[in-house]
C-alpha positions, 0 to 999 in steps of 0.5 A, a space after each residue: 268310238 275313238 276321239 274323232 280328231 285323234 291323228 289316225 297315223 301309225 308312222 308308217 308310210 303311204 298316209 296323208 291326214 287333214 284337220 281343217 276348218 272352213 267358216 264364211 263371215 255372214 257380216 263381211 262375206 268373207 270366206 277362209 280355209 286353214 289346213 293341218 296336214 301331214 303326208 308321210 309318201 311311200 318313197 320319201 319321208 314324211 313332212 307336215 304343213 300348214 294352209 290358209 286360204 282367204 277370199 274376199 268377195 267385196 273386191 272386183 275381181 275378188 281377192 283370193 290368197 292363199 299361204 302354205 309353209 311345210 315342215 319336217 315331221 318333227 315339227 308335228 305333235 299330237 294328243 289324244 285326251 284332251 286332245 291337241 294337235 301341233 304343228 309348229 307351233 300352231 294348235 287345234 284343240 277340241 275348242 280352239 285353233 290358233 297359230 301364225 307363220 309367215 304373213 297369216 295369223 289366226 286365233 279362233 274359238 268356239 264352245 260347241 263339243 266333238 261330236 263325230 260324225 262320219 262319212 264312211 259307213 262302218 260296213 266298208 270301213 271294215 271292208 277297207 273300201 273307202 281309201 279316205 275317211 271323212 269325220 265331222 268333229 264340229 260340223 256346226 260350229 259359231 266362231 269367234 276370234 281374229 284372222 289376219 292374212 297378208 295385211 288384212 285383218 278380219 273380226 270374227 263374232 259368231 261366224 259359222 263354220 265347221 272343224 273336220 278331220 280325213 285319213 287316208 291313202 290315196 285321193 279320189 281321182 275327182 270328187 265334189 264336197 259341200 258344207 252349210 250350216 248358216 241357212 235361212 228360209 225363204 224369207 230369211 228367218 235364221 234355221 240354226 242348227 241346221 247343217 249338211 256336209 256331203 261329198 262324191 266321188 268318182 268310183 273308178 275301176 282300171 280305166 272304167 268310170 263305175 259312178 259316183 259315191 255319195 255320203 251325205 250327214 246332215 241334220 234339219 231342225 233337230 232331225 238328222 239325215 245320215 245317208 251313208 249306207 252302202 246302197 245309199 251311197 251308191 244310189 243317192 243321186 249327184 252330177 258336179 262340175 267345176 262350179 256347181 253340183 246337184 244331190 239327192 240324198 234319201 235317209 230312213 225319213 228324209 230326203 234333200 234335193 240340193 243345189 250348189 253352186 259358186 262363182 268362178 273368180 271366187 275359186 282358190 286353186 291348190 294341189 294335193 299331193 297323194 303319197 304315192 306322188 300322183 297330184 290332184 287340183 282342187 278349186 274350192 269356194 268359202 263363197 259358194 251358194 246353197 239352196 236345200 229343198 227339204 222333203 219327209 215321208 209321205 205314203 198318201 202323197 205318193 213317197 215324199 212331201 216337200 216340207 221346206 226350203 232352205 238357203 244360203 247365198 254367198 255361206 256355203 262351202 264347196 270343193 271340186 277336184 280332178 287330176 289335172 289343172 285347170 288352165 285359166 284358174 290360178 293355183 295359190 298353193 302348189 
């Protein structure tokens, strides 16, 4: 499988790409999202831009900033082997992530190596039916360093979170995603190395609402769940809204009945912009809450039996996109 944070631009236009990173500070509570993004429109020419979103939940209401500064492609610079991304002088590397403009600055690393998982199934990437693909590099990461964002400072020492990487032509016209990898039990025993990373999307054709697709990865105490096939992911179970979704996902000896959700005055609002120039909103939470009930095969008891229980209050990541505004939420980054 090709490196799976190489930039999957060929120059041409009609493409936007993402490299992000989310993580959640367990010992403040505090949430961050910093974006490497690329678009090169089908009219116009193409740029690049850094984002950084934080959230502090401690603050009544909770503080919520968010910075963005765009660049000419020029600015934007790439390599595969070792791989290292640049844009403007901030990197990401396949153990790092480090830059600084305007009042933000960051400086972080981590050990774990790439990995690649991925949310589209190979069947439909040679079909040309996903319009986004979605790859995990570090779905479950432990990252320490230094994030500064408008006067505040924030240490970081084994935070939890994940790098990922999308390509593609055109956004959903609404979706939800969802991330965790610090859970716990019920009665609060730390479950490292578990993870999951999901997300829906609103299948449209013409003016008709067809469903949902949903592509889940996740891997429970060393064993992994990729429910990513064709049938699946038209299948798996999803209802989502601005604040919540609730998932089923089945794998070949797995399934996870999960619910999310995240408070509204913890939401960043940001636009994102297709190639084609068509907006979508996205409201996105670092804070959110998730809990998984965990089930495996079980023919004698009737398909499947609940083996566990999992949760993390305040440590989930979670999106919600439509294509228009939300009225009384604040959009950070236009």
């Amino acid at each position: 499988m090709e490196h799976p944070n190489a930039l999957r631009w060929d120059g041409a236009p009609g493409h936007y790409e993402v490299h992000y990173l989310t993580l959640t500070d367990r010992a403040t509570g505090v949430g961050a999202w910093i974006r490497y993004s690329l678009l090169a429109g089908s009219s116009q020419g193409a740029s690049c831009a850094l984002w950084m979103i934080l959230v502090d939940p401690r603050d009544e209401p909770a503080t919520r900033i968010g910075r963005m500064a765009s660049f000419g492609i020029d600015e934007l610079r790439a390599q595969t082997e070792p791989f290292e991304l640049s844009i403007a002088g901030a990197t990401l590397t396949d153990y790092s992530m480090a830059g600084a403009f305007d009042d933000v600055a960051w400086d972080l690393r981590w050990t774990t190596p790439p990995l690649g998982y991925r949310h589209v199934h190979p069947l439909l990437r040679r079909a040309g039916a996903a319009r986004t693909e979605l790859v995990l590099p570090h779905p479950d990461l432990s990252i320490d360093g230094q994030i500064t964002v408008a006067g505040r400072g924030l240490e970081l020492s084994g935070a939890r979170g994940q790098q990922a990487h999308l390509w593609g032509s055109k956004h959903a016209a609404s979706w939800a995603w969802a991330h965790c990898n610090d859970f716990t039990s019920i009665g609060g025993e730390p479950r490292p190395g578990s993870f999951i990373d999901g997300v829906s999307a609103l299948l449209v054709a013409g003016s008709r609402e067809l469903g949902t697709g949903t592509p889940v990865i996740a891997r429970i105490d060393g064993r992994e769940l990729r429910s990513i096939s064709p049938v699946r992911v038209l299948a798996n179970y999803s209802v989502f809204a601005l604040t919540g979704w609730r998932l089923e996902a089945i794998g070949s000896q797995l399934k996870l009945v999960v619910d999310v959700d995240a408070s509204r005055d913890q939401l960043a609002g940001v636009t994102y912009h297709d190639p084609d120039g068509e907006l979508a909103y996205c409201y996105n939470s670092e804070t959110a809450s998730m809990r998984m009930n965990v089930y495996e095969r079980a023919r004698r008891v009737g398909g499947w039996r609940h083996i566990d229980t999992l949760v993390a209050p305040g440590r989930a990541h979670f999106e919600y996109a439509q294509r228009t505004p939300i009225p009384d939420i604040e959009l950070l980054i236009r």
